[in-house]
ZANU-943130 format. One line per field, with one value per residue: residue in one letter; chain; x, y, z of N, C-alpha, C in turn. Coordinates in nm, 4 decimals. Atoms other than C-alpha are relative to their C-alpha. Example, Ala and Ser with C-alpha at 12.3 -4.5 7.8 and 13.67 -1.06 7.14 Angstrom:
BEGIN
rest: c(A; S)
kette: c(A; A)
n_xx: c(0.0890; -0.0820)
n_yy: c(-0.1190; -0.1190)
n_zz: c(0.0000; -0.0060)
ca_xx: c(1.2300; 1.3670)
ca_yy: c(-0.4500; -0.1060)
ca_zz: c(0.7800; 0.7140)
c_xx: c(0.0900; -0.0770)
c_yy: c(0.1200; 0.1090)
c_zz: c(0.0000; 0.0730)
END
This chain:
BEGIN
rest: c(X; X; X; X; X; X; X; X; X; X; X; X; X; X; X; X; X; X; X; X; X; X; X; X; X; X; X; X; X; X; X; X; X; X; X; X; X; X; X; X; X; X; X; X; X; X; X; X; X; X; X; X; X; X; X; X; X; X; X; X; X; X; X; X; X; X; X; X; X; X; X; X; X; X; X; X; X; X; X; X; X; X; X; X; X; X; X; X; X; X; X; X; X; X; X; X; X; X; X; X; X; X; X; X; X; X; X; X; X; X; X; X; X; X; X; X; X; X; X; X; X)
kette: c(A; A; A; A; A; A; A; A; A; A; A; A; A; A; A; A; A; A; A; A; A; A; A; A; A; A; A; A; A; A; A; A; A; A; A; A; A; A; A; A; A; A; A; A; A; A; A; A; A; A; A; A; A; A; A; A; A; A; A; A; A; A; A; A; A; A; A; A; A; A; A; A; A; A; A; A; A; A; A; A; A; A; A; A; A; A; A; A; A; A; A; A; A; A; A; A; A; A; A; A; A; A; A; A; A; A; A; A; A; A; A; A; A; A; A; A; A; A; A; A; A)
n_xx: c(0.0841; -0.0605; 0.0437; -0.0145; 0.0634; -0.0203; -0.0102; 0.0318; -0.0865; 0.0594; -0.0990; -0.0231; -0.0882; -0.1314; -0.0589; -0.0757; -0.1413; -0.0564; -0.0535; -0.1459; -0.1336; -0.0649; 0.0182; 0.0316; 0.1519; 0.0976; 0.0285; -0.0459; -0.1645; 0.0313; -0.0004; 0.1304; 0.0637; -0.0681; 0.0696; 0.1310; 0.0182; -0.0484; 0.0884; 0.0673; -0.1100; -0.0027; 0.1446; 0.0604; -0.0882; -0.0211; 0.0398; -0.1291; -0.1072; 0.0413; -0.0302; -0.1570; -0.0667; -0.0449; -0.0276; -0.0453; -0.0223; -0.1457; -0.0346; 0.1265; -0.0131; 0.1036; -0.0144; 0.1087; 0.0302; 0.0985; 0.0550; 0.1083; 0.0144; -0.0082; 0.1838; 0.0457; 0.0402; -0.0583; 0.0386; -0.1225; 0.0364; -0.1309; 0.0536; -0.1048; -0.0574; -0.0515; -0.0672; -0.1349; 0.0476; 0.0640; -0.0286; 0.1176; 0.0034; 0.2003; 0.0462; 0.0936; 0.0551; 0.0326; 0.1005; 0.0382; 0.0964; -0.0357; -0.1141; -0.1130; -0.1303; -0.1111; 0.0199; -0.1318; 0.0058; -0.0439; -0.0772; -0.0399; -0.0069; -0.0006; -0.1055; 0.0008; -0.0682; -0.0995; -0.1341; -0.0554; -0.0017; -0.1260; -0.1498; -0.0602; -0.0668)
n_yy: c(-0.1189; -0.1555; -0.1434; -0.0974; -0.1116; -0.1555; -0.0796; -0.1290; -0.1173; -0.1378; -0.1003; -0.1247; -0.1484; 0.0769; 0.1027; -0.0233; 0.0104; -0.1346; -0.0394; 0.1146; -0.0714; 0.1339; -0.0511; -0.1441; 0.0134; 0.0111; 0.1384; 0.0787; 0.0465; 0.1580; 0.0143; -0.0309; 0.1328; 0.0907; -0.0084; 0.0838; 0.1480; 0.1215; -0.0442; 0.1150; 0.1062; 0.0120; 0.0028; 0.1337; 0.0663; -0.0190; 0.0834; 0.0946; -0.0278; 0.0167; -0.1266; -0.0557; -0.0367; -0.1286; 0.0498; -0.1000; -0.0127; 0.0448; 0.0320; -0.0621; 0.0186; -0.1210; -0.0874; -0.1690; 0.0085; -0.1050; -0.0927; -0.0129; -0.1034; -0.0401; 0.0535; 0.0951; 0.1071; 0.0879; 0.1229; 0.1013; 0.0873; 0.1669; 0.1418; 0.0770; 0.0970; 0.1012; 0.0082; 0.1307; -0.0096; -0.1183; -0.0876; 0.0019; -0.0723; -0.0827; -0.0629; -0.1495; -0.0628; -0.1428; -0.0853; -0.1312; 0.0176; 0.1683; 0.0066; 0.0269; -0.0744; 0.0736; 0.1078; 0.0293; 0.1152; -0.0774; 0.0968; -0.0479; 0.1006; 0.0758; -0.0426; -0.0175; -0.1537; -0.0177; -0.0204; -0.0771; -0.1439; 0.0001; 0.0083; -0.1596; 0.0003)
n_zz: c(0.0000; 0.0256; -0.0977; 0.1067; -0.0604; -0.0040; -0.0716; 0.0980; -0.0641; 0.0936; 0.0401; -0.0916; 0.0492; -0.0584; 0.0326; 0.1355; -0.0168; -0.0267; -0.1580; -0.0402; 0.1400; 0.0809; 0.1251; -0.0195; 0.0746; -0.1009; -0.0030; -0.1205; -0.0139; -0.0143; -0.1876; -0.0560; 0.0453; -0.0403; -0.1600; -0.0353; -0.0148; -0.1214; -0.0823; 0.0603; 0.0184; -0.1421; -0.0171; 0.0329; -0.0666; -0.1994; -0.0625; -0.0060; -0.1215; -0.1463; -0.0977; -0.0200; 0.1183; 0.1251; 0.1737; 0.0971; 0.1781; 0.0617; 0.1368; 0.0493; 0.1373; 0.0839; 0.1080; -0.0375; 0.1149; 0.0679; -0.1006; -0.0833; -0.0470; -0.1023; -0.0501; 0.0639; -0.0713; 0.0498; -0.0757; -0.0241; -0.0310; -0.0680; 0.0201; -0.0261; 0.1564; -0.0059; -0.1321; -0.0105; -0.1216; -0.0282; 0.1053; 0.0948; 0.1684; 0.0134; 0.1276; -0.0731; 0.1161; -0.0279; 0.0948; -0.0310; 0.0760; 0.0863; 0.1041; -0.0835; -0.0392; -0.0828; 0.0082; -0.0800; -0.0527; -0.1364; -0.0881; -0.1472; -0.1151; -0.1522; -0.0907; -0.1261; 0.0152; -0.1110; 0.0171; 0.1476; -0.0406; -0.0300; 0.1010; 0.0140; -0.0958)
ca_xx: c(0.0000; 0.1159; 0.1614; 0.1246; 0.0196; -0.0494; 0.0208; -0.0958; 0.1939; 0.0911; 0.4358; 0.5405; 0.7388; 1.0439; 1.0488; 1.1211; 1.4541; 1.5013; 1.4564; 1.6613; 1.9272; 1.9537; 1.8000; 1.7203; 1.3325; 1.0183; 0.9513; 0.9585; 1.2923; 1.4166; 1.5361; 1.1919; 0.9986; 1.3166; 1.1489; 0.8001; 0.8670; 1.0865; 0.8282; 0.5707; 0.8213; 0.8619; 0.4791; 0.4236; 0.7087; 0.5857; 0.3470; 0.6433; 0.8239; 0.8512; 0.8644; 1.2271; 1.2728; 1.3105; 1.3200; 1.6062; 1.6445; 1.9922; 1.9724; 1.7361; 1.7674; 1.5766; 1.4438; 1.2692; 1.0766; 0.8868; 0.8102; 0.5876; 0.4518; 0.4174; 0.0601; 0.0321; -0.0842; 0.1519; 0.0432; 0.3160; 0.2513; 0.4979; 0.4703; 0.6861; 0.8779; 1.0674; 1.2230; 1.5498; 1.5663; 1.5487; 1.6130; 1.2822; 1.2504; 0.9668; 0.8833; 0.7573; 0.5871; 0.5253; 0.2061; 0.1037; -0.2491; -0.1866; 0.1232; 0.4247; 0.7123; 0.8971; 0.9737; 1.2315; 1.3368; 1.4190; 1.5923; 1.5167; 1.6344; 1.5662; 1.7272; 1.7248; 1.6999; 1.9143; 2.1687; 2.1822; 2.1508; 2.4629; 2.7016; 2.6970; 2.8824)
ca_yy: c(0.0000; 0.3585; 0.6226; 0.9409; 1.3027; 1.6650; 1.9353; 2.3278; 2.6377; 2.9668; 3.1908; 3.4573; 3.7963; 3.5878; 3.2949; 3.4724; 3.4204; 3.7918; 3.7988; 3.4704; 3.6252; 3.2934; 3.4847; 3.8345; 3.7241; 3.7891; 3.4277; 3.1126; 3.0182; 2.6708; 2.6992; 2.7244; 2.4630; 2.2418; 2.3359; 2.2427; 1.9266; 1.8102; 1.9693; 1.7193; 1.4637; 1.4967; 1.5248; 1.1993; 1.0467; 1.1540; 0.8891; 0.6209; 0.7897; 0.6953; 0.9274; 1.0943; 1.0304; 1.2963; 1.2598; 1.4431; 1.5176; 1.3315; 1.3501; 1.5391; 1.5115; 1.8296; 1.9527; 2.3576; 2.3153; 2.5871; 2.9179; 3.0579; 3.3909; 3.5487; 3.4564; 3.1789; 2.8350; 2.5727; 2.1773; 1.9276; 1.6049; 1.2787; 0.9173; 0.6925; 0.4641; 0.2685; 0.2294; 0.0286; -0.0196; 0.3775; 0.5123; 0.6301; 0.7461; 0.9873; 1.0670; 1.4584; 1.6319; 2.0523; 2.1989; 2.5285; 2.5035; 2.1232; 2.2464; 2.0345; 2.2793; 2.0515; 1.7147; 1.5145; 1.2193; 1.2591; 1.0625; 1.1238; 0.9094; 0.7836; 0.9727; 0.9896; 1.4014; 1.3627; 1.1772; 1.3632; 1.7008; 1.5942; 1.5281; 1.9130; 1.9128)
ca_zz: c(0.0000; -0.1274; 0.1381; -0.0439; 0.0988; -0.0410; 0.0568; -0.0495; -0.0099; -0.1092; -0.2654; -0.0174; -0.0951; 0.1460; -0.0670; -0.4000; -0.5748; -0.5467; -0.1811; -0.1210; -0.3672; -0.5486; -0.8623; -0.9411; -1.0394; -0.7813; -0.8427; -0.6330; -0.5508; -0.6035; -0.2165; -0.1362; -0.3492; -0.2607; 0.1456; 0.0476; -0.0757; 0.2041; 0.4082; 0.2488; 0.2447; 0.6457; 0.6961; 0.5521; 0.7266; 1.1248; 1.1420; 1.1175; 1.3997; 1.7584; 2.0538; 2.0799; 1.6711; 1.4005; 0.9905; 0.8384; 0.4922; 0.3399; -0.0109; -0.2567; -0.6556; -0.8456; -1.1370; -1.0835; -1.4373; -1.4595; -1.2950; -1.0288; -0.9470; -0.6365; -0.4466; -0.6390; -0.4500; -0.5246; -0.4573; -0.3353; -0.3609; -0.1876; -0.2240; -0.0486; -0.3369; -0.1130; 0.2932; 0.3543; 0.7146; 0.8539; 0.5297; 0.3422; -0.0554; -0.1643; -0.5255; -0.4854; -0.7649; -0.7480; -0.9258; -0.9964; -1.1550; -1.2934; -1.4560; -1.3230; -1.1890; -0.9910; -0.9820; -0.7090; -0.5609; -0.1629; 0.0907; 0.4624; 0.7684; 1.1152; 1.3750; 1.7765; 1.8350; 2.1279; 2.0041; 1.6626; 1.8616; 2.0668; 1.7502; 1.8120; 2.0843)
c_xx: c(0.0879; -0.0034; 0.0392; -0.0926; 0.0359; 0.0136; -0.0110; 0.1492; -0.0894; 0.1646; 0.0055; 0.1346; 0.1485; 0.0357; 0.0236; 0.1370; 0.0425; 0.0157; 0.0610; 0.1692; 0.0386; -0.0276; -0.0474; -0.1757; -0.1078; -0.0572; -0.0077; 0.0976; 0.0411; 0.0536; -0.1251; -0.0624; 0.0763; -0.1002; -0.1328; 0.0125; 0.0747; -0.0959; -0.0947; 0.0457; -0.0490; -0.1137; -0.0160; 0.0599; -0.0268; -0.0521; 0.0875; 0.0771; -0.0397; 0.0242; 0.1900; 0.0395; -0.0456; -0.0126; 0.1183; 0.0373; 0.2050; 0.0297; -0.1341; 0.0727; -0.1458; -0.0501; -0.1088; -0.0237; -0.0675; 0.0201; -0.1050; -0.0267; -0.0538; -0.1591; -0.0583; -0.0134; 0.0693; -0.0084; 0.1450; -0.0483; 0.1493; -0.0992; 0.1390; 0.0085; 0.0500; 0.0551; 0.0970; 0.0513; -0.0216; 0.0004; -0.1318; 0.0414; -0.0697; 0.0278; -0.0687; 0.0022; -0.0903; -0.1269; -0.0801; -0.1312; -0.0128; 0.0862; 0.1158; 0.1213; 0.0672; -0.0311; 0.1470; 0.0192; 0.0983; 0.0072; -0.0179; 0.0376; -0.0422; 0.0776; -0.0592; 0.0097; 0.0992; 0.1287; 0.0569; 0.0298; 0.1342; 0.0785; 0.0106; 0.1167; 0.1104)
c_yy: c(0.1242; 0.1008; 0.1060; 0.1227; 0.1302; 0.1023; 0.1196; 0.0859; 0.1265; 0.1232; 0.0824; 0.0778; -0.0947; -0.1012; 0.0441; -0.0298; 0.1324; -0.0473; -0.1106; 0.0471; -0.1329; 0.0151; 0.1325; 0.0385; 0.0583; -0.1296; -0.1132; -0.0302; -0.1397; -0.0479; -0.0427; -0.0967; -0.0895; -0.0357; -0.0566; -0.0889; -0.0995; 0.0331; -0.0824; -0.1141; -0.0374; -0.0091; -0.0987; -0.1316; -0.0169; -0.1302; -0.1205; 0.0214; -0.0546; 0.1115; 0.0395; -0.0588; 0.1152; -0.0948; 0.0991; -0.0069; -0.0583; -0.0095; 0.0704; 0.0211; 0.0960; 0.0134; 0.1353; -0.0316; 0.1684; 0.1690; 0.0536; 0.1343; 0.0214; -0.0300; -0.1378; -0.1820; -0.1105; -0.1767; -0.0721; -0.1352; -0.1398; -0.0835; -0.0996; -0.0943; -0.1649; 0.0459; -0.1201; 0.0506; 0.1264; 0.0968; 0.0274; 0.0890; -0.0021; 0.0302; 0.0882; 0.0793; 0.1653; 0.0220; 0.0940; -0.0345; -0.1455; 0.0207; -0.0842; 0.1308; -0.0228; -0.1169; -0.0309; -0.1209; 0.0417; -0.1176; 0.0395; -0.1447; 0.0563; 0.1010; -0.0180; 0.1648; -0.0160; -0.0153; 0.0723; 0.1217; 0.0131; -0.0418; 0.1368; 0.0414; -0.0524)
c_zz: c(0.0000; 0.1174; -0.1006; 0.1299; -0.0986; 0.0646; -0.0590; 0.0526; -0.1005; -0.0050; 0.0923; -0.0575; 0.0462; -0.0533; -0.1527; 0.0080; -0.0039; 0.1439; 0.0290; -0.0473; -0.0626; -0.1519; 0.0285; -0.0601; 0.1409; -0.0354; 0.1425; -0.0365; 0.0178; 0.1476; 0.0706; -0.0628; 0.0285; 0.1854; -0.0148; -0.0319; 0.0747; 0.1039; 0.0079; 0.0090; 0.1987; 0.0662; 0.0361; 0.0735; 0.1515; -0.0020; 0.0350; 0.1197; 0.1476; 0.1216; -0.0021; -0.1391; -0.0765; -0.1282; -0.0328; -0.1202; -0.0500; -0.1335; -0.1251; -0.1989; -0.1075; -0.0885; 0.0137; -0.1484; -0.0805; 0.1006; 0.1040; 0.0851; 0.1263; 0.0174; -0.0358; 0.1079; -0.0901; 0.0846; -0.0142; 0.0023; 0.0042; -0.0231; 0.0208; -0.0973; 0.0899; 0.1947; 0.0050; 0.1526; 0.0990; -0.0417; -0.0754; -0.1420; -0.0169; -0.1632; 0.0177; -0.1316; 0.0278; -0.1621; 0.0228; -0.1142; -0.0733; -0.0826; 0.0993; 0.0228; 0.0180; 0.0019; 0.1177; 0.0195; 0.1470; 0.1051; 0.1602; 0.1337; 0.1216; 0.0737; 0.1115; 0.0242; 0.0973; -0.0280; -0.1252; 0.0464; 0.0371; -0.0625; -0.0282; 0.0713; 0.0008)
END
């Protein structure tokens, strides 16, 4: 059985690639659609977790296809592909009106926050 989840974002002035400075557009920024679909990604992933784990993102494979103007309501949609023992892989697809924008493939693992927090230290 497929786990799969959407998810809506709506463009904000802070996630252009002007205001990121990653382009000089008022667009969305591929920083930022990269964020909603690990955002989506990690969503879909809590229920899997146990008390005192985390998901973090390890690996993310892009393509920004298209563009996307400011205000604009952009859908995310994940679908776990595959898990190898606390490794999960999402197939995550960005659309602005049923146009594709974005497309990915995304890698998050398993962690403990505690002990991941303290490899700060």
């Amino acid at each position: 059985m497929s786990k799969k989840l959407e998810k809506e974002f709506t463009v904000k002035e802070s996630e252009t690639a002007q205001a990121v400075g990653s382009g000089g557009l008022p667009v969305l920024s591929t920083p930022h659609m990269i964020a909603y679909m690990e955002n989506t990604a990690m969503t879909l992933m809590q229920k899997e977790l146990e008390e005192g784990e985390t998901s973090v993102g390890m690996e993310i494979n892009v393509n920004h296809l298209a563009p996307t103007a400011l205000k604009k309501k952009v859908a995310v949609k994940a679908e776990q592909t595959d898990q190898n023992k606390g490794i999960y892989t999402y197939k995550i697809e960005a659309f602005v009106d049923n146009q594709l924008i974005g497309k990915a493939t995304h890698k998050r693992a398993v962690v403990n926050e505690e002990k991941f927090m303290n490899r700060l230290n």
